[in-house]
C-alpha positions in Angstrom: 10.3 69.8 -64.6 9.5 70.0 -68.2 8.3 66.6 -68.6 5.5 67.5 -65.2 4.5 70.3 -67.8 4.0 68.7 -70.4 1.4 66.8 -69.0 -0.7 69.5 -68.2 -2.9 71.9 -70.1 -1.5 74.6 -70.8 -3.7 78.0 -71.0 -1.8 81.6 -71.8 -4.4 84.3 -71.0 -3.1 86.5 -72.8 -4.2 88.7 -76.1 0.0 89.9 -75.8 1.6 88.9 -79.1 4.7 89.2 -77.4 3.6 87.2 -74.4 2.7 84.2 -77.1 5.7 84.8 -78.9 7.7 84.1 -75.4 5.5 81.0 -74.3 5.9 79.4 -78.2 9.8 79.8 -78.2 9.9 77.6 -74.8 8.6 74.6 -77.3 5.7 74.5 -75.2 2.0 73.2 -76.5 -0.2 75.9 -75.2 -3.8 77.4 -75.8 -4.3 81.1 -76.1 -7.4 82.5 -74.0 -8.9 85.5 -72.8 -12.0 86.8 -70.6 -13.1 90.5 -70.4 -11.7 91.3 -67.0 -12.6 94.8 -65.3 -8.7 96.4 -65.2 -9.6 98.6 -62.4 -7.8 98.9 -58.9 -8.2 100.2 -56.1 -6.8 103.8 -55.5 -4.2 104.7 -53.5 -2.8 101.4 -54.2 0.8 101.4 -54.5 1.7 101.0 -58.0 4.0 98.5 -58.0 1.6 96.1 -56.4 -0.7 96.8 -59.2 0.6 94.4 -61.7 0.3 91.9 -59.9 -3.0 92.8 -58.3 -4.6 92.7 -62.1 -2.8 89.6 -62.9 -4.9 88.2 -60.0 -7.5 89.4 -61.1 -7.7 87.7 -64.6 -6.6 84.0 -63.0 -10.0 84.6 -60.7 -12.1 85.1 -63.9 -10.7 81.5 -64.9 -11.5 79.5 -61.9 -14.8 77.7 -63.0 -13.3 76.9 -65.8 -9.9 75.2 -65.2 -9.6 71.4 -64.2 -7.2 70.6 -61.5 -4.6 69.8 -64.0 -4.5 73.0 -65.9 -1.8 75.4 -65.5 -3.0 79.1 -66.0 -0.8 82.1 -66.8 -1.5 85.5 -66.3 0.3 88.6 -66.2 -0.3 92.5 -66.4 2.0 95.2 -67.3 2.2 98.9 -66.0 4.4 101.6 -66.6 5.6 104.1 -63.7 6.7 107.2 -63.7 7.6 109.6 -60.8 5.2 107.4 -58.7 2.3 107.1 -61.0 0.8 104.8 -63.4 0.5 105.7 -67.0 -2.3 104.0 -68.0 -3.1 103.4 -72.1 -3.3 106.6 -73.4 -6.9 108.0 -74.9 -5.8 109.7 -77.8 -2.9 111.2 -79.8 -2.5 114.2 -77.7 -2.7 112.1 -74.4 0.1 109.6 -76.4 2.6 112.4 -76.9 2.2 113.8 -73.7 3.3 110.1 -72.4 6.1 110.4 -74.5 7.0 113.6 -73.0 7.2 112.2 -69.5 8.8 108.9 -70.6 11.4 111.0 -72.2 
């Protein structure tokens, strides 16, 4: 399986250091691009359909751009609590008030 991967062009979009960092320690030749995707959803959606949903989202911005050999990796990450989706928080206040409910 790694040889068939190895023979395609591999694109990580992804700005996630930690989302490079993983890709690189596979040994993996990769490129490292990104497109200004809306992060919206839709609401009422159920949250932990979400990540998925925006992961989506961003391989659709890519698809006049890939050849048929490319493979593309996306991903999105959300954190839940009690139900809801804590998005990235606004300011300091709104940060410790995450805390608060993480903790």
């Amino acid at each position: 399986m790694i040889n068939k991967i190895k023979d395609k062009r591999i694109i990580l979009a992804s700005k996630s250091p930690r989302r490079t960092e993983l890709l690189a320690g596979l040994g993996l030749e990769f490129i490292s691009k990104t497109k200004d995707t809306e992060e919206s959803f839709p609401a009422g959606m159920d949250p932990f359909l979400v990540p998925r949903y925006l992961a989506e989202k961003k391989a659709l911005a890519f698809k006049d751009d890939l050849e048929e050999q490319d493979l593309l990796i996306t991903a999105d990450t959300v954190v839940i609590v009690d139900g809801t989706i804590l998005n990235k928080p606004a300011d300091k206040e709104h940060t410790l008030l995450m805390l608060k409910k993480l903790s």
